[in-house]
C-alpha positions as CSV (number, residue, x, y, z in Angstrom):
1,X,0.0,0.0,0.0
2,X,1.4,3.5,-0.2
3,X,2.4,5.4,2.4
4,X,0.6,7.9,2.3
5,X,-3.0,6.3,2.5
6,X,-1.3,4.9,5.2
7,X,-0.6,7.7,7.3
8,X,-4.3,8.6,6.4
9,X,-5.4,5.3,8.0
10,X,-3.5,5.2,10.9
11,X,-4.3,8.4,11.6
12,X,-8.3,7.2,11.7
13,X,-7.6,4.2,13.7
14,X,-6.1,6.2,15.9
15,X,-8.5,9.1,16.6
16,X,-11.4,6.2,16.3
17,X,-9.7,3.6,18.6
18,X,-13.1,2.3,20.1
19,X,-14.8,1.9,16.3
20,X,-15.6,-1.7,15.4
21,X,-14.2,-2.4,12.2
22,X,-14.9,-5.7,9.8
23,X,-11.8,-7.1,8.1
24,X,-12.3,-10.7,6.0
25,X,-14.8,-12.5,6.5
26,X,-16.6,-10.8,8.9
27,X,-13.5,-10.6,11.2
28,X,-14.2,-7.6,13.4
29,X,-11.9,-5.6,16.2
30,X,-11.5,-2.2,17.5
31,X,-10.2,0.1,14.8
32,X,-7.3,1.0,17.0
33,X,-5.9,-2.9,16.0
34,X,-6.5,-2.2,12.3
35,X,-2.9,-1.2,11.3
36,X,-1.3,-4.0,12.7
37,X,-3.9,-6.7,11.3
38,X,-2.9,-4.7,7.9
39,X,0.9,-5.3,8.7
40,X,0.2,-9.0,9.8
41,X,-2.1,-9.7,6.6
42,X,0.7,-8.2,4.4
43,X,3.5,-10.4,5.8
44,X,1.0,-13.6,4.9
45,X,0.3,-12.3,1.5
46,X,4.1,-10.7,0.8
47,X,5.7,-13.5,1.8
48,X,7.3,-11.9,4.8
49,X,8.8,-9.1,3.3
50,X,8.2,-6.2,5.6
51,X,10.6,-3.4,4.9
52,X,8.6,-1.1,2.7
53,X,5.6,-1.7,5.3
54,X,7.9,-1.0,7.9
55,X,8.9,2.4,6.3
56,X,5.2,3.0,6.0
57,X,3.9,2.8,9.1
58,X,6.9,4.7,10.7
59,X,6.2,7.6,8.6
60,X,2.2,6.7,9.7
61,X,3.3,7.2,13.4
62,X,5.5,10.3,12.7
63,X,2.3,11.9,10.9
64,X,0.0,10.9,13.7
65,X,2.2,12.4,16.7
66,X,2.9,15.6,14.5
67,X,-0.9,15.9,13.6
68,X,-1.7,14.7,18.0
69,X,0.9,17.8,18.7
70,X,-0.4,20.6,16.8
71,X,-3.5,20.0,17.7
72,X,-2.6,20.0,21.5
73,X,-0.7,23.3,21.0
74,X,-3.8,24.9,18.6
75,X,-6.1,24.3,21.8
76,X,-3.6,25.6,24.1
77,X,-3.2,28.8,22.2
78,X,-6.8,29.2,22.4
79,X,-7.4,29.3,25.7
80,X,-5.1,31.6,26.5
């Protein structure tokens, strides 16, 4: 997957953690576990090869903190 829609989903798993999502057949589980079934499902399918998943997801987590932080400071600046 790119990394970009990634970033995008990890992003929405994380601000909807308690969201029930479906996976294959009918498999459901919080969206907060989403990313990491994604990861898991991609090793089965790739054959193991994880590395451009790997880069993928670290840049999803860098995106989500930097996105968590600006918001934290926006809301700070307005209430002062």
């Amino acid at each position: 997957m790119d990394p970009l829609i990634l970033s995008v989903l990890y992003v929405w798993c994380q601000l909807n953690k308690e969201m029930i999502v479906t996976f294959w057949f009918g498999t459901r589980f919080k969206a907060q576990f989403l990313p990491w079934v994604l990861l898991g499902f991609n090793m089965i399918l790739g054959g193991g090869s994880v590395s451009v998943s790997s880069k993928s997801w670290a840049f999803s987590l860098v995106t989500y903190f930097i996105t968590l932080n600006m918001s934290i400071q926006e809301i700070k600046v307005e209430a002062n």
